[in-house]
C-alpha positions in Angstrom: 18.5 -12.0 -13.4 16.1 -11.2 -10.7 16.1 -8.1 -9.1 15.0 -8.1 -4.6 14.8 -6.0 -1.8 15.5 -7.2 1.4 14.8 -6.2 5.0 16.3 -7.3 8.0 14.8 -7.3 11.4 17.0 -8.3 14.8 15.5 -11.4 16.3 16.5 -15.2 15.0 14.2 -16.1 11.5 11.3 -19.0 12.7 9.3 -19.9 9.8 6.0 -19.8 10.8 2.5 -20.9 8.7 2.7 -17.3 7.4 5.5 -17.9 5.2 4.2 -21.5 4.4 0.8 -19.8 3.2 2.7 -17.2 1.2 5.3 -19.8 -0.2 2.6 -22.7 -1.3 -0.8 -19.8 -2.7 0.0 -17.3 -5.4 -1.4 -14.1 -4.7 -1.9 -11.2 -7.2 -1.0 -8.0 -5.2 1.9 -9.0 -2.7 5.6 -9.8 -3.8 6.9 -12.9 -3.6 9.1 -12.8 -0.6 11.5 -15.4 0.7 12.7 -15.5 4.5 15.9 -16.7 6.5 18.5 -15.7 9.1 21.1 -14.4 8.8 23.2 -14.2 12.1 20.5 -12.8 15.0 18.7 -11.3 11.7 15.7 -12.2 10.0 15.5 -11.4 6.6 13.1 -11.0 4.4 13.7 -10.9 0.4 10.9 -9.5 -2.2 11.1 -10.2 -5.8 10.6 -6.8 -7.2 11.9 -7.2 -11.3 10.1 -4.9 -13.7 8.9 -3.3 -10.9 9.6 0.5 -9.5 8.9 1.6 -6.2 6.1 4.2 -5.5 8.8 6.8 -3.7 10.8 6.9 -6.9 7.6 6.7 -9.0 7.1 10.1 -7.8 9.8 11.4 -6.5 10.4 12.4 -10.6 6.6 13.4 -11.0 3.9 13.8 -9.1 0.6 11.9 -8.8 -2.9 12.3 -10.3 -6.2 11.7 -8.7 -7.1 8.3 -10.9 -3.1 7.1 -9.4 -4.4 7.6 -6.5 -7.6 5.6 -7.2 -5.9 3.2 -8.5 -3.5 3.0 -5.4 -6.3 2.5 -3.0 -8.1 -0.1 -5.1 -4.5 -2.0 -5.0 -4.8 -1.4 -1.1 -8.4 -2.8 -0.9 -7.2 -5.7 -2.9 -4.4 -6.7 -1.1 -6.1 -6.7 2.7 -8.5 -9.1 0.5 -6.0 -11.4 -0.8 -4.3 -11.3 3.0 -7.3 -12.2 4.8 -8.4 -15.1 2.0 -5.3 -16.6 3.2 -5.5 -16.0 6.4 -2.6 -13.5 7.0 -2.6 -10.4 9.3 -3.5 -7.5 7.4 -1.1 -5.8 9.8 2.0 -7.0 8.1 1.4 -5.1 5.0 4.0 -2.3 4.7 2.2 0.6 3.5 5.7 2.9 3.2 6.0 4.4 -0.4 9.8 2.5 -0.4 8.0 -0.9 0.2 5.1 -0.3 -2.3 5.5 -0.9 -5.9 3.7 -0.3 -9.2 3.8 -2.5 -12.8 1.5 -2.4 -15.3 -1.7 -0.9 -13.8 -1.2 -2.7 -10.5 0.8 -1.7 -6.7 2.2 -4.2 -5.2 3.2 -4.7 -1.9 5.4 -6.4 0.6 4.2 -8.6 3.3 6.4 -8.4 6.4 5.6 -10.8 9.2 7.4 -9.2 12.5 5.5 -6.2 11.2 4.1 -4.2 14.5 2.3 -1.7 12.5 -1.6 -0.9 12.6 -2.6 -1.3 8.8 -5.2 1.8 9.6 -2.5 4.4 11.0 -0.3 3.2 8.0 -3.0 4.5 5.5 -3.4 7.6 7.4 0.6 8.4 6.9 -0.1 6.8 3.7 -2.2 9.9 2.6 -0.2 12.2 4.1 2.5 11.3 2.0 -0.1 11.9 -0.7 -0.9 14.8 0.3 2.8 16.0 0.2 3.1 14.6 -3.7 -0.1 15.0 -5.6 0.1 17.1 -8.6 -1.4 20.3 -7.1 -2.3 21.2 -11.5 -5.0 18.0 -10.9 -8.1 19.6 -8.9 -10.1 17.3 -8.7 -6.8 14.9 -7.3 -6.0 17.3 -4.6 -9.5 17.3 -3.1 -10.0 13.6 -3.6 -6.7 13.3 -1.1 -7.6 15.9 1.2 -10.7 14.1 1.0 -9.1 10.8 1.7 -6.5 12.5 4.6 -9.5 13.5 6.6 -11.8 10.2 6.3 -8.6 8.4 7.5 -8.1 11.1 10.8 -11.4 9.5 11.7 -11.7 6.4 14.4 -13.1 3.1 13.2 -13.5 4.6 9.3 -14.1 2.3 6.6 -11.8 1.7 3.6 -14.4 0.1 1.7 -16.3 3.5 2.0 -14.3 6.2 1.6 -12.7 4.5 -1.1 -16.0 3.8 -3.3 -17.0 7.9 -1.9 -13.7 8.9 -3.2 -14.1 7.3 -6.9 -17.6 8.8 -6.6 -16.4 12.5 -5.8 -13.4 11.7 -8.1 -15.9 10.8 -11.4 -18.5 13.2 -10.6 -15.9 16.1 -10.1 -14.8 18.4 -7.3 -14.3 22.3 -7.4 -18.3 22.6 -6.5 -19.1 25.1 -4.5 -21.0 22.9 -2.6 -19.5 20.3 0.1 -20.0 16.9 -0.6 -18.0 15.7 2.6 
């Protein structure tokens, strides 16, 4: 039996190419996700079996630096995976309840009447980081301070700060010396 979310927006469902693109390619970091109406509702199911959501992934313990690494790589790869199929990036939901994590990999959910900037959605991403790393992980709370204050910046580069952050993150923080 398959285990889904769902998420209902007001506004009649209109299947546009978005959920034709998603429907016919196979993509590697976004749930499979199935849309109709329901009444004046959209709704929008995601295929999340085996899979545990990033807000109760932590919510029992806290995350290290090299989760944290390995959440933004997922992040990267997703806005890849999006634009190869020509999706907006802006309909990735970047909320720890719509992110989830199996095997080595986050997944997430791709949500078409989305309204959010991706860019301000990583921003509260990392203060919900900030708010759950494992403060015993030195090196992990710098790295997300680290990544916090990149994403407070205008125009800022995921790419970037996320190859500065595995850089900082391998090399080691707690020098007295400022690197950022």
């Amino acid at each position: 039996m398959e285990r889904r979310i769902s998420i209902r927006e007001k506004g009649y469902y209109e299947e546009d190419y978005q959920m034709r693109m998603l429907r016919i390619n196979s993509t590697e970091y976004l749930l499979r996700v199935m849309g109709r109406g329901i009444d004046d509702s959209s709704c929008y199911e995601y295929e999340v079996s085996g899979k545990v959501s990033m807000s109760a992934m932590f919510e029992r313990g806290n995350m290290r630096g090299r989760d944290v690494e390995l959440l933004m790589d997922s992040i990267r790869e997703a806005i890849r995976e999006t634009e190869r199929h020509l999706l907006n990036i802006h309909c990735l939901l970047l909320q720890p309840e719509y992110i989830f994590y199996e095997e080595k990999k986050f997944y997430f959910c791709y949500f078409p009447p989305s309204k959010e900037n991706i860019w301000e959605g990583i921003h509260r991403l990392t203060e919900y980081l900030v708010k759950h790393i494992d403060y015993e992980d030195p090196a992990g709370v710098e790295g997300v301070f680290f990544l916090h204050k990149k994403t407070m910046e205008e125009n800022y580069s995921l790419e970037k700060i996320s190859r500065e952050y595995k850089t900082l993150l391998s090399g080691g923080f707690g020098s007295k010396k400022k690197r950022w």
